[in-house]
C-alpha positions as a printed NumPy array, in Angstrom:
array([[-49.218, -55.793, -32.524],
       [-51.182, -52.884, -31.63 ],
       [-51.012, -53.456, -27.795],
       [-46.966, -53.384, -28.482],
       [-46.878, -50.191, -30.211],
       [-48.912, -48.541, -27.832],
       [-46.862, -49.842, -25.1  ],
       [-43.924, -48.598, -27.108],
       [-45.769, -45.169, -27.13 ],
       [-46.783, -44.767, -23.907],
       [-42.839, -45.55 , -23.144],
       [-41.633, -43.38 , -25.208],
       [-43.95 , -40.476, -24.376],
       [-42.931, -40.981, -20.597],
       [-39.332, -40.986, -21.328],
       [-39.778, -37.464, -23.647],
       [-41.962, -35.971, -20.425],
       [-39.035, -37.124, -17.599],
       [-36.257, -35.707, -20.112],
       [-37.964, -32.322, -20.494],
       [-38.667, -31.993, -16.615],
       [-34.607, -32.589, -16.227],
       [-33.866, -30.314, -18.269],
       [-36.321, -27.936, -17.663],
       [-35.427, -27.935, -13.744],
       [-31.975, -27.342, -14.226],
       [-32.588, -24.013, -15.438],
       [-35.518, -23.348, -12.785],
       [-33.228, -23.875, -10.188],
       [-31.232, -21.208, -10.568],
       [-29.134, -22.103, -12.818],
       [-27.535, -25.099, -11.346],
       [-25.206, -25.983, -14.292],
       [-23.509, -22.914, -13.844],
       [-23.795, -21.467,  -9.826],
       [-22.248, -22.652,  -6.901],
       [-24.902, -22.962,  -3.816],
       [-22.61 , -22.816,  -1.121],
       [-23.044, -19.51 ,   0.784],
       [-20.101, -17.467,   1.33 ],
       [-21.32 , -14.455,   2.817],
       [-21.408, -15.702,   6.934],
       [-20.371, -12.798,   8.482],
       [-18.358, -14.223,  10.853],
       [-16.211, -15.346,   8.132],
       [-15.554, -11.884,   6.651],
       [-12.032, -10.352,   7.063],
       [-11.801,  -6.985,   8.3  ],
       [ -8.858,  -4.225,   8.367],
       [ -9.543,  -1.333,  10.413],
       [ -6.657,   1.517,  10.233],
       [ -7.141,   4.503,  12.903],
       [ -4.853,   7.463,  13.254],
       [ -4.384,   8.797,  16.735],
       [ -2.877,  11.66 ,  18.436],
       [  0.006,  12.136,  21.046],
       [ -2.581,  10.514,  23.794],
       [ -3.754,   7.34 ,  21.579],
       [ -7.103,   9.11 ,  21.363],
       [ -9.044,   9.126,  17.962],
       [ -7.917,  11.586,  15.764],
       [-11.067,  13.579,  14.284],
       [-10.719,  16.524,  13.186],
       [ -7.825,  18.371,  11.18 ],
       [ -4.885,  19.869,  13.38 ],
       [ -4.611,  23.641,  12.709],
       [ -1.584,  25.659,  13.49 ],
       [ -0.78 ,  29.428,  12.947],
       [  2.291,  30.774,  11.669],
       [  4.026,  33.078,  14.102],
       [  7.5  ,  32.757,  12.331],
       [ 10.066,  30.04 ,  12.099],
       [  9.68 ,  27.366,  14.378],
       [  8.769,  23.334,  15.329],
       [  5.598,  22.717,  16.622],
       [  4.598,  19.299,  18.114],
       [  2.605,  17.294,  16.292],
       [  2.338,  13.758,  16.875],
       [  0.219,  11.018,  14.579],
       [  0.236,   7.365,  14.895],
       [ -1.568,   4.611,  12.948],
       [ -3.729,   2.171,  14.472],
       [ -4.439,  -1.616,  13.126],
       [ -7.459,  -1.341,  15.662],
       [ -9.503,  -3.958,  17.694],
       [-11.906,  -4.293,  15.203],
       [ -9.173,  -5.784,  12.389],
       [ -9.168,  -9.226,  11.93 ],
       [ -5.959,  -9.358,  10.13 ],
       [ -2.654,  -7.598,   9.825],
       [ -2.227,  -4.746,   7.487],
       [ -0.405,  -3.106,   5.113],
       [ -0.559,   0.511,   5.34 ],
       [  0.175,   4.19 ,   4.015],
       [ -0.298,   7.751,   4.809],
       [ -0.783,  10.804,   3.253],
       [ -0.816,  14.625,   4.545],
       [ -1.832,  17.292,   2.966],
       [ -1.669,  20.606,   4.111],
       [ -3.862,  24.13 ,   3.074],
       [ -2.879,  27.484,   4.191],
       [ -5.742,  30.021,   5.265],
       [ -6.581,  32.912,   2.199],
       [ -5.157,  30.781,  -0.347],
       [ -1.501,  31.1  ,   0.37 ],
       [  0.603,  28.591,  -1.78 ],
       [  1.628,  25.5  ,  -0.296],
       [  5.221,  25.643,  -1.493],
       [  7.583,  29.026,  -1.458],
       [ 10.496,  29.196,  -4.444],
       [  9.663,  25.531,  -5.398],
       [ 10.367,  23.947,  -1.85 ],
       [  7.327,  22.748,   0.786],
       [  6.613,  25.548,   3.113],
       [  7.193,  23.213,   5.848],
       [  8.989,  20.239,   6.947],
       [  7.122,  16.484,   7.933],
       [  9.169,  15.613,  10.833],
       [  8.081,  11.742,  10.147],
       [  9.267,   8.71 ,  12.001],
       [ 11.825,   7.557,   8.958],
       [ 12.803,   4.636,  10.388],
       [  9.393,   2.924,   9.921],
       [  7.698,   5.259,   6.765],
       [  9.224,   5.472,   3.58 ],
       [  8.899,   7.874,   0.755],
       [  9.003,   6.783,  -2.931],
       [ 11.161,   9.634,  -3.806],
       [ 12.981,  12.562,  -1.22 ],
       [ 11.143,  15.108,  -0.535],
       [  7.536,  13.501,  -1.448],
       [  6.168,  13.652,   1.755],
       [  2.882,  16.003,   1.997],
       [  2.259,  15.168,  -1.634],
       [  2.464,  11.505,  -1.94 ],
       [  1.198,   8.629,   0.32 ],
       [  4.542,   7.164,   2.849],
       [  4.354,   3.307,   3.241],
       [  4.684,   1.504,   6.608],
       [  8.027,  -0.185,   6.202],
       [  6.115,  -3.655,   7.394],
       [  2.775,  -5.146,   8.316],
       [  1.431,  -3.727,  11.287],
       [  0.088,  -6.563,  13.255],
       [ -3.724,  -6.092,  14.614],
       [ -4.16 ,  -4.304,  17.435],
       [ -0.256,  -2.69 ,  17.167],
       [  0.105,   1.101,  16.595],
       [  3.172,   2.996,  15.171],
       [  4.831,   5.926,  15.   ],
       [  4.059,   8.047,  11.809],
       [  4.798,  12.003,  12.765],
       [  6.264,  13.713,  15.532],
       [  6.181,  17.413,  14.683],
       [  6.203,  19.554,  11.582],
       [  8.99 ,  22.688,  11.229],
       [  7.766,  25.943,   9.759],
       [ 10.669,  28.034,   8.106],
       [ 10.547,  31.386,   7.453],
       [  8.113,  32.187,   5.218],
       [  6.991,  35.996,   3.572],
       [  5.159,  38.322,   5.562],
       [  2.097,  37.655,   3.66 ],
       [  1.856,  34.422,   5.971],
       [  2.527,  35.889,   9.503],
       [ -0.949,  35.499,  11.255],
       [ -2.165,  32.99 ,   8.82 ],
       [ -3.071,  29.34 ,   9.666],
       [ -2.31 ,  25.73 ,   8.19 ],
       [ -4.954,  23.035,   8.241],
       [ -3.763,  19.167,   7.619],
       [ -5.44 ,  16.908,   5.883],
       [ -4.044,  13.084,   6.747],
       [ -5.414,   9.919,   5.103],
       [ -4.869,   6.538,   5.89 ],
       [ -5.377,   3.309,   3.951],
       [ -4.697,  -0.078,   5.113],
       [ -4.867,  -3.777,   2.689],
       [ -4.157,  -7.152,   3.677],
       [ -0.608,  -7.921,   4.405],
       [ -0.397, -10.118,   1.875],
       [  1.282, -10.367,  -1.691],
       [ -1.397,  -9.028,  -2.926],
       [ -1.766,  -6.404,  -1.022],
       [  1.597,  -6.163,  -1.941],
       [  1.04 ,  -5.858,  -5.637],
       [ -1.524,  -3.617,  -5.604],
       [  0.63 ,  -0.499,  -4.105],
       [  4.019,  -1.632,  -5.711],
       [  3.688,   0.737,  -8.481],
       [  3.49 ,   3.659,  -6.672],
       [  5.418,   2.673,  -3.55 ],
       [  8.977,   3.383,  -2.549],
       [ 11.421,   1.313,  -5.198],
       [ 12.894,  -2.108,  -3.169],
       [  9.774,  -2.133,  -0.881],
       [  9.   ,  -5.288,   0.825],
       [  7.346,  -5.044,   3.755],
       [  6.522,  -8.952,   3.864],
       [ 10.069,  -9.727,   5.205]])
């Protein structure tokens, strides 16, 4: 009788030690009840977006066109957007310019823009008239990888008060670009021009 229960505790003991070794290694091992293992951060696998802007000669655009104010006139000014090389995906994509007069001069004259964005509205659209230079324009559609567009082709100074003869305008132009997706989709449709879909 005493050989039995000390079989029966030697079993028992064994089967207490195994449990808490389970149990103990789940939690040593990083958490295995609760992690998935499986690496996800090859970098081959990661999507990229790469938007460029470029000038009149498809040549980077990098640094901020400057123009002086001689009186009322157009001057040339062309800006496209790039869904370069380096993208792995097509994009959806937006622009905003900005511009700042030399010495402080105010950016708009009795209420109105002191110039005019001569954009390509056939492929940009504004959320509401007259937004452009103070709001972001959305690319009409995805712009496949490695395509370009269209976004400015000159601006139009009117006349303005002396106190700007002589002085100068710098722009400011952003880009962004998201996956051309419906979630990229959902993430601008708040602030983007009512009826957009550029998925069509």
């Amino acid at each position: 009788m005493e050989k039995s229960l000390l079989k029966r505790l030697i079993t028992s003991t064994l089967i207490l030690i195994f449990s808490v070794t389970m149990f103990t290694g789940c939690f040593l091992d990083t958490g295995a009840w609760f992690s998935d293992n499986n690496d996800h951060t090859n970098i081959d696998d990661v999507a990229e977006i790469e938007i460029a802007l470029l000038d009149g000669n498809n040549a980077l655009l990098v640094t901020n066109p400057v123009f002086t104010y001689t009186g009322a006139k157009t001057e040339p000014f062309s800006v496209k957007v790039s869904n370069s090389g380096l993208s792995s995906l097509p994009a959806l994509v937006r622009v905003m310019i900005n511009g700042v007069w030399s010495n402080g001069l105010q950016l708009r004259n009795n209420n109105e823009n002191t110039i005019t964005y001569n954009y390509n509205s056939a492929a940009f659209s504004e959320r509401n008239v007259g937004d452009m230079g103070y709001n972001f324009v959305y690319f009409n559609t995805k712009l496949l990888v490695g395509a370009s567009a269209v976004f400015l082709n000159s601006v139009t100074f009117p006349t303005l008060p002396e106190e700007y003869l002589g002085q100068t305008i710098s722009f400011t132009i952003s880009v962004e670009g998201v996956q051309a997706n419906s979630g990229g989709v959902y993430l601008w449709q708040n602030v983007a021009p009512i009826g957009w879909n550029p998925l069509v």
